[in-house]
C-alpha positions in Angstrom: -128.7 -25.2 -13.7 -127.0 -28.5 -13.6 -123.3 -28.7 -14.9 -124.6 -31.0 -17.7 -127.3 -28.4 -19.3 -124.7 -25.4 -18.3 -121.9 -27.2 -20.8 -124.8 -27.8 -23.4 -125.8 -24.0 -23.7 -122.1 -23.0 -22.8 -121.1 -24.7 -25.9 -124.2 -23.7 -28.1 -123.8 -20.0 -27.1 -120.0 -20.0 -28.0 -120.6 -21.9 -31.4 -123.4 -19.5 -32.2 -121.4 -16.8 -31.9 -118.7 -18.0 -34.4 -121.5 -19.0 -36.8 -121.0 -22.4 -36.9 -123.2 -24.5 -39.1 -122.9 -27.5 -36.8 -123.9 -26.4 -33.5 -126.7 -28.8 -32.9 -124.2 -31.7 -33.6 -121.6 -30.1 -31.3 -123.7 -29.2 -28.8 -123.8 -32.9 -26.4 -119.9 -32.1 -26.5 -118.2 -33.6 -23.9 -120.6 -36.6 -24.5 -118.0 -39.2 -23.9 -114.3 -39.7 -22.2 -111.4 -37.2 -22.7 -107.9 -38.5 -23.7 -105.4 -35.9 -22.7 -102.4 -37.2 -24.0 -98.9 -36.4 -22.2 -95.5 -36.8 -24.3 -93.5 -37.8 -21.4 -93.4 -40.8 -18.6 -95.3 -40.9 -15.7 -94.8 -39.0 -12.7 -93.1 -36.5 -14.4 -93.9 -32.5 -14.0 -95.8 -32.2 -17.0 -97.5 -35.5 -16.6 -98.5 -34.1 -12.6 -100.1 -31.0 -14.0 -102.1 -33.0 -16.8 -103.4 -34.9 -14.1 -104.5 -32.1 -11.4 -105.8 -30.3 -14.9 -108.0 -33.3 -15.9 -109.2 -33.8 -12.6 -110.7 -30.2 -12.7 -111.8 -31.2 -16.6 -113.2 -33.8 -15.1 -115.4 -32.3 -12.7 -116.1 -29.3 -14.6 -117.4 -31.1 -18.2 -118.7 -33.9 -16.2 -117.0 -37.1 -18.2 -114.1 -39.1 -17.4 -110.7 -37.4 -18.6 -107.6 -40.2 -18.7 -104.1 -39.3 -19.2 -102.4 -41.7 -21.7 -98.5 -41.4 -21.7 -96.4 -41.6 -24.9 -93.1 -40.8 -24.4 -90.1 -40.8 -26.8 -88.2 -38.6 -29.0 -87.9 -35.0 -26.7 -91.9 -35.4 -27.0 -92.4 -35.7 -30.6 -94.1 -39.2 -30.2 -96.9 -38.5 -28.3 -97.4 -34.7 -29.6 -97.6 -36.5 -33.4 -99.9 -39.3 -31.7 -102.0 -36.6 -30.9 -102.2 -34.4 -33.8 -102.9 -37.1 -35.9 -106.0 -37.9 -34.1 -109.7 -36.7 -34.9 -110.0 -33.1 -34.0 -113.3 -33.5 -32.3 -112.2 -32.5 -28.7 -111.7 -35.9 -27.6 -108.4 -36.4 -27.9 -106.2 -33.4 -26.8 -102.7 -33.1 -25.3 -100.1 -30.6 -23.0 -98.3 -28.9 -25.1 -94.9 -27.8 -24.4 -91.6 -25.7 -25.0 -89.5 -28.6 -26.9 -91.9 -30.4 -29.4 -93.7 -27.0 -30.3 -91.0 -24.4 -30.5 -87.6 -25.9 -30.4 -87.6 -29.8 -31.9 -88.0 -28.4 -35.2 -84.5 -26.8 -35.0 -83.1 -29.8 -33.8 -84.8 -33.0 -35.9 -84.3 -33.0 -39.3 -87.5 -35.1 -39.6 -90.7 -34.6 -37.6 -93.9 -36.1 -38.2 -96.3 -33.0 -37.7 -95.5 -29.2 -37.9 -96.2 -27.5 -35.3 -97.5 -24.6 -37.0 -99.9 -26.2 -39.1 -101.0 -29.6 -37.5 -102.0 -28.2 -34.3 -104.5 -26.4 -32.4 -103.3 -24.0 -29.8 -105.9 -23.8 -26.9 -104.4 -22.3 -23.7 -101.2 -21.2 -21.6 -101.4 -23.5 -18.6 -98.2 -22.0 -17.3 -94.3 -20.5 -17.2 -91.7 -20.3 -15.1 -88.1 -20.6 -14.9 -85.5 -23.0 -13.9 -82.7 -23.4 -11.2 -79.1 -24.5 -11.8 -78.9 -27.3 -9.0 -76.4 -29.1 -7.5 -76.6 -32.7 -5.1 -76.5 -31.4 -1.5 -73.3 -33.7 -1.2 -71.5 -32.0 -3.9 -68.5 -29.4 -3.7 -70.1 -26.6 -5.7 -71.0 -24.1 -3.7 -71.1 -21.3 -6.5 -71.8 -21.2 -10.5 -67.9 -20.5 -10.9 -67.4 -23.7 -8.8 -69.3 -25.7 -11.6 -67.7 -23.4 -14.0 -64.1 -23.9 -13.1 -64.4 -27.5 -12.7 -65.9 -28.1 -16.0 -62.5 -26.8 -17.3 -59.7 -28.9 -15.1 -61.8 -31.9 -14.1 -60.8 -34.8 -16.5 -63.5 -35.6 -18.8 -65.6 -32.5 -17.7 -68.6 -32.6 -16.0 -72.5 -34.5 -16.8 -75.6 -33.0 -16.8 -79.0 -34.6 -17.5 -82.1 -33.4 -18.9 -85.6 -35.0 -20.3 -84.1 -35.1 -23.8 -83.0 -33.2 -26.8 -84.7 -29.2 -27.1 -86.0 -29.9 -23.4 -85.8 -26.7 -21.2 -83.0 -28.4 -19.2 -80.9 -29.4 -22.1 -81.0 -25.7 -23.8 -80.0 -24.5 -20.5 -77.5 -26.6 -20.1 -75.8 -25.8 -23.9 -76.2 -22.3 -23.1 -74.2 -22.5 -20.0 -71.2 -24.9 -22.1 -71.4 -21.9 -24.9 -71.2 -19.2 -22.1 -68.1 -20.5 -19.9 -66.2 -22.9 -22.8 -66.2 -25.2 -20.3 -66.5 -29.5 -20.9 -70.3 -30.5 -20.2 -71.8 -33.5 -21.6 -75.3 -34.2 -21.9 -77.2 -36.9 -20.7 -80.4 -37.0 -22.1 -83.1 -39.7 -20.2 -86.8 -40.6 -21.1 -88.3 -37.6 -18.2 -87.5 -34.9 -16.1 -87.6 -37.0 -13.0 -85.4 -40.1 -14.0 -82.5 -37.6 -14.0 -83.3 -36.0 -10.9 -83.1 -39.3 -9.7 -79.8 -39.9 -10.7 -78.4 -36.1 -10.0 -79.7 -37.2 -6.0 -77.7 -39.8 -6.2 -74.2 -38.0 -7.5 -74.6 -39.4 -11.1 -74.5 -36.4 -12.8 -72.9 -33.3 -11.6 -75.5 -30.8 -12.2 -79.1 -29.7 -14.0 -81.0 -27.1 -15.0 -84.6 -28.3 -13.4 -88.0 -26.3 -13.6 -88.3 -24.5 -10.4 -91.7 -26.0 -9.5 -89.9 -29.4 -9.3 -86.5 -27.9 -8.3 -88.2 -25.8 -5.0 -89.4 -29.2 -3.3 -86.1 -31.0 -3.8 -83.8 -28.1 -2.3 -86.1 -27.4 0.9 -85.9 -30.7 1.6 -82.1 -30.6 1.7 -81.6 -33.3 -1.1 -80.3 -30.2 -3.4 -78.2 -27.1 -3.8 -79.3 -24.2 -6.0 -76.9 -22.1 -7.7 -78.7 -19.6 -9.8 -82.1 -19.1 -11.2 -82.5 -18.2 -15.3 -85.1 -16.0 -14.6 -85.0 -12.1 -15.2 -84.9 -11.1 -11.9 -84.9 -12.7 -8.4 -87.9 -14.8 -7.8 -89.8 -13.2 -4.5 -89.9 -16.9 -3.0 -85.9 -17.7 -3.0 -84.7 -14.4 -2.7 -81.1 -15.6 -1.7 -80.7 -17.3 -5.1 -78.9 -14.8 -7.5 -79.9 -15.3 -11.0 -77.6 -16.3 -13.7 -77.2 -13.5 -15.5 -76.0 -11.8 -11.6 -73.9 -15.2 -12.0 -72.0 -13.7 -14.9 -74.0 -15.2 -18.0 -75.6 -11.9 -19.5 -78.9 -12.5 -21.5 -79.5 -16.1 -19.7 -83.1 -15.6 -19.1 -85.3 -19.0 -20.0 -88.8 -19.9 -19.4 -90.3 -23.3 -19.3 -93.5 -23.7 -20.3 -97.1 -25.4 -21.0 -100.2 -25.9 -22.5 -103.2 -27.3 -23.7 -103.2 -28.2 -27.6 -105.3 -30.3 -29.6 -105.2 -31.2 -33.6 -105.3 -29.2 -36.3 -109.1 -28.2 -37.6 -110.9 -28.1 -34.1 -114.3 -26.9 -34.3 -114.1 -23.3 -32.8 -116.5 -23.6 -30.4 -115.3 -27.0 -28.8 -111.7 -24.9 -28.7 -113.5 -21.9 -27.1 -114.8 -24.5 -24.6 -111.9 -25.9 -23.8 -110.3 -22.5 -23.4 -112.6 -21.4 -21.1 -111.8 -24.4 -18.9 -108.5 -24.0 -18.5 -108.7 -20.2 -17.6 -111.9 -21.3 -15.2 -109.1 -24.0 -13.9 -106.3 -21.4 -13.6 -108.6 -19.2 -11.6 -109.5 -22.2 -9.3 -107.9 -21.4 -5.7 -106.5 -24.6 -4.8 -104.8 -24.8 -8.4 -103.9 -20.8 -8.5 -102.1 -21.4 -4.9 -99.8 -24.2 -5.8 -98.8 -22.8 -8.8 -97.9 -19.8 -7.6 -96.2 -21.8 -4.5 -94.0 -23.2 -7.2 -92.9 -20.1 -8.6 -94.5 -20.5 -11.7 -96.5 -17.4 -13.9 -100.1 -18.9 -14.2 -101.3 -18.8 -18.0 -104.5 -18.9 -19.5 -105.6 -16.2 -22.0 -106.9 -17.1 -25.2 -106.0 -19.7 -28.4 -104.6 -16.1 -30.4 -102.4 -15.2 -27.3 -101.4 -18.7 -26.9 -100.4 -19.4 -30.5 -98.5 -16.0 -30.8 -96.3 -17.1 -28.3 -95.3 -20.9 -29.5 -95.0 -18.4 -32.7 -92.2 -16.0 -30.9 -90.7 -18.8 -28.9 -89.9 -21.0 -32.3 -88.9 -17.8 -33.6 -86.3 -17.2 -30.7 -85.0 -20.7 -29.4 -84.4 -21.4 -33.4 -81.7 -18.4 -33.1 -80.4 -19.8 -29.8 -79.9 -23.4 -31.2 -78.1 -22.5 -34.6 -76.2 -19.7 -32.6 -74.7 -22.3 -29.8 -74.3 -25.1 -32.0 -76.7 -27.7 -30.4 -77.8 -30.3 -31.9 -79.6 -33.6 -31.5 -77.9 -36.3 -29.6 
């Protein structure tokens, strides 16, 4: 069966079983280009995954998939760029931990609800992050950072990819935990402040440990502790940051594929399908797992429970440590 007819009855099968009254109309879906649309710059960690993911979307639906970039505002700008579009299927987006579950504790305006203007079509992925350190710097231990927070003048920096990012809740955890001076520095992606923490300009981060590993095994970083539960089997040496004296630190980062509001069902069960066909994909499954992340997938209902109980939690977390919107 050729990929094109496979889609065609995939889609028609799927549709028929949710009684859809449109499936002939439907059923040419994908008959056209893909927008998947990333809220953050280029080269960054989500924007690398949308890319390897619309590669296999690519290949799998057989049409063209093009990642368009709309950074700005901790990801609101391109996540309400895409929610306002037509819920057809063409235009989806990655969804993630800040604009979904934790922006609307921080911005008092937003220009989409997260509950009710999206459509929640897959886990991609979770993992957490490492406290890091430039190789050059004299922190050897979380109480080194800790310490110096509290007699250096003017405190220490850390950077993150912007308000309600994973690395800026981290990082206002860790200021509430020890009462020591941190200042955040928020910049338009993940990788613009690793740039800068390589080069000494800020004195530490919390970075995803999928982008984290790479950085300290090639010697250009130190890492400190990990926020995850337990010890992750690939860095056993690094404690975690609850072992580091922060009980209850435990975060996840995470990612996924949304789309607006009002999908038709069986596009979203397409799509679905996809993404857990991509998950299950060796060379994808491999790298992902190389990186320390858990590997998603699942379906729309498990997916939207969780931006559900994350909101839920991370609103506690920001009105309990005070942060705010810079």
């Amino acid at each position: 069966m050729k990929r094109r007819h496979f889609n065609q009855a995939a889609l028609a099968a799927l549709a028929s079983g949710f009684g859809l009254k449109s499936v002939q109309a439907q059923s040419n879906y994908p008959g056209k280009l893909i927008t998947l649309v990333v809220a953050y710059s280029s080269g960054g960690s989500t924007d690398q995954r949308a890319r390897q993911i619309g590669r296999f979307f690519s290949d799998t639906l057989g049409q063209p998939v093009v990642i368009d970039n709309r950074p700005g505002a901790a990801g609101n700008i391109g996540t309400e760029f895409m929610a306002r579009a037509k819920p057809d299927g063409y235009t989806i987006g990655m969804g993630n931990l800040a604009p979904l579950a934790v922006n609307p504790w921080l911005f008092k305006k937003m220009g989409f609800d997260p509950a009710k203007d999206l459509t929640k079509i897959a886990l991609i992925e979770r993992g957490p992050l490492i406290l890091v350190v430039p190789l050059g710097s004299p922190f050897k231990s979380v109480a080194d950072v800790v310490t110096a927070s509290k007699v250096k003048q003017g405190g220490l920096s850390y950077g993150s990819s912007g308000a309600g990012s994973a690395h800026h809740l981290c990082g206002e955890m860790f200021k509430a935990g020890s009462g020591g001076n941190m200042t955040h520095i928020p910049y338009r992606s993940g990788a613009a402040a690793m740039t800068d923490l390589f080069g000494g300009h800020l004195d530490f981060m919390f970075e995803p440990m999928y982008s984290a590993l790479p950085s300290t095994q090639a010697g250009k970083l130190r890492a400190l502790a990990i926020t995850s539960v337990s010890r992750s089997p690939l860095v056993s040496e690094i404690i975690t940051m609850e072992e580091a004296g922060f009980p209850g630190f435990h975060m996840e980062n995470w990612q996924g594929l949304i789309g607006p509001a009002d999908m038709p069902e069986a596009i979203v069960r397409l799509l679905n399908a996809t993404v857990n066909k991509a998950l299950a994909d060796p060379a994808i499954k491999a790298q992902m797992l190389a990186q320390g992340n858990e590997i998603g997938g699942g379906t729309p209902e498990q997916f939207a429970a969780l931006v559900k109980t994350e909101s839920e939690r991370w609103g506690k977390i920001v009105r309990a440590n005070g942060i705010v919107q810079e």
